[in-house]
C-alpha positions as CSV (number, residue, x, y, z in Angstrom):
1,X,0.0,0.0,0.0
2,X,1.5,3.2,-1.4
3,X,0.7,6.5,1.3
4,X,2.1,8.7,-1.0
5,X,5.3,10.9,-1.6
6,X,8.1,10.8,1.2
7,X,8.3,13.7,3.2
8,X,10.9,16.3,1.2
9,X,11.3,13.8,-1.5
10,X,12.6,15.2,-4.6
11,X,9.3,14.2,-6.4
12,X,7.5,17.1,-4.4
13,X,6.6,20.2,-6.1
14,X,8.4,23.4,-4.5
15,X,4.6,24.7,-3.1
16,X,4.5,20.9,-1.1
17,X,8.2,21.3,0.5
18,X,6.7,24.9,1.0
19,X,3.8,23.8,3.1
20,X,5.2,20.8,4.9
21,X,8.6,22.8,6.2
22,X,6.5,25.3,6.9
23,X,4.6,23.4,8.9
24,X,7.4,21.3,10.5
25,X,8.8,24.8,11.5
26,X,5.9,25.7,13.0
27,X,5.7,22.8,15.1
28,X,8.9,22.6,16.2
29,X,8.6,25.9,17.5
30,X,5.6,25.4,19.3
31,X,7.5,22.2,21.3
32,X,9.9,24.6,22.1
33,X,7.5,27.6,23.6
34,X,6.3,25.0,25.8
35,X,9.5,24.1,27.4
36,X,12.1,25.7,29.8
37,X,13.4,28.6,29.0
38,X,10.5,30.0,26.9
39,X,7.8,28.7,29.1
40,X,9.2,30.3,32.2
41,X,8.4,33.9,30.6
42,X,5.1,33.1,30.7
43,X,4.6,30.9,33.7
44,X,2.6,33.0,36.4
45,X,-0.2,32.8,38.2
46,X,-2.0,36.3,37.3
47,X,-3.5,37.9,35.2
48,X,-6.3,35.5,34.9
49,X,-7.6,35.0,31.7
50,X,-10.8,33.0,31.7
51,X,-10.4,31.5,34.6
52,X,-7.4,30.1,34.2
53,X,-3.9,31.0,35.5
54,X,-1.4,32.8,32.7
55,X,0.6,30.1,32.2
56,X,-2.3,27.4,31.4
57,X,-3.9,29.9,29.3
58,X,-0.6,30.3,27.3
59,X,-0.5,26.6,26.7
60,X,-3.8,26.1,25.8
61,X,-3.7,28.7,23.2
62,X,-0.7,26.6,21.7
63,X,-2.4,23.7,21.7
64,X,-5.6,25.3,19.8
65,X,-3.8,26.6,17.5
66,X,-1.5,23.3,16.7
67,X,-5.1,21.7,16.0
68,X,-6.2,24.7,13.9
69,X,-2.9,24.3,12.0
70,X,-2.9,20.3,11.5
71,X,-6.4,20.6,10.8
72,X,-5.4,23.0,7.9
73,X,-2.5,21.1,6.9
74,X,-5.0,17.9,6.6
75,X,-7.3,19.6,4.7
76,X,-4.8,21.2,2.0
77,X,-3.9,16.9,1.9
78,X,-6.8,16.4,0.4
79,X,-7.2,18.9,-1.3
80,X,-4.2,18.2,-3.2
81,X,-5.2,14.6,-3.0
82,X,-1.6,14.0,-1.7
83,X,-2.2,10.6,-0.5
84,X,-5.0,8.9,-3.1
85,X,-4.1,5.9,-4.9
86,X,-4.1,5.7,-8.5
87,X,-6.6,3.7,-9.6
88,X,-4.2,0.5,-10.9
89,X,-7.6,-1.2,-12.3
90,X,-8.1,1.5,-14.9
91,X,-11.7,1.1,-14.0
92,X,-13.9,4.4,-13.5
93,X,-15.9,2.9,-10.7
């Protein structure tokens, strides 16, 4: 079963390396926002923000966004129909 083009593979068009370092960048800094030292700039107790302290608010906004972002990356998947199959049987159906 063939999932589609490796990841940076030279078969990729320039707008796919594009979106998926892009998104690999992304991540990676958000993994790093959430650990020591970064994390300790926002780590207090006030102000509250909805309820919650600073620091949990912080995090939890990174971890929406992360969603909003692989949701989006996901979608352009399809959309580009990265991963379908080509149809081996020739048949339309």
């Amino acid at each position: 079963m063939k999932l589609g083009l490796r990841f940076f593979s030279r078969e990729m068009t320039a707008s796919q390396r594009w979106v998926y370092g892009t998104a690999t960048l992304y991540f990676i800094a958000v993994a790093a926002a959430m650990t020591w030292p970064v994390y300790a700039l926002f780590s207090r107790v006030r102000p509250l923000v909805l309820g919650m302290p600073f620091g949990l608010f912080y995090l939890a906004v990174l971890v929406v966004v992360s969603f909003v972002v692989a949701l989006a990356l996901y979608l352009w998947e399809e959309w580009q129909g990265v991963f379908d199959e080509p149809d081996e049987s020739g048949d339309a159906a």
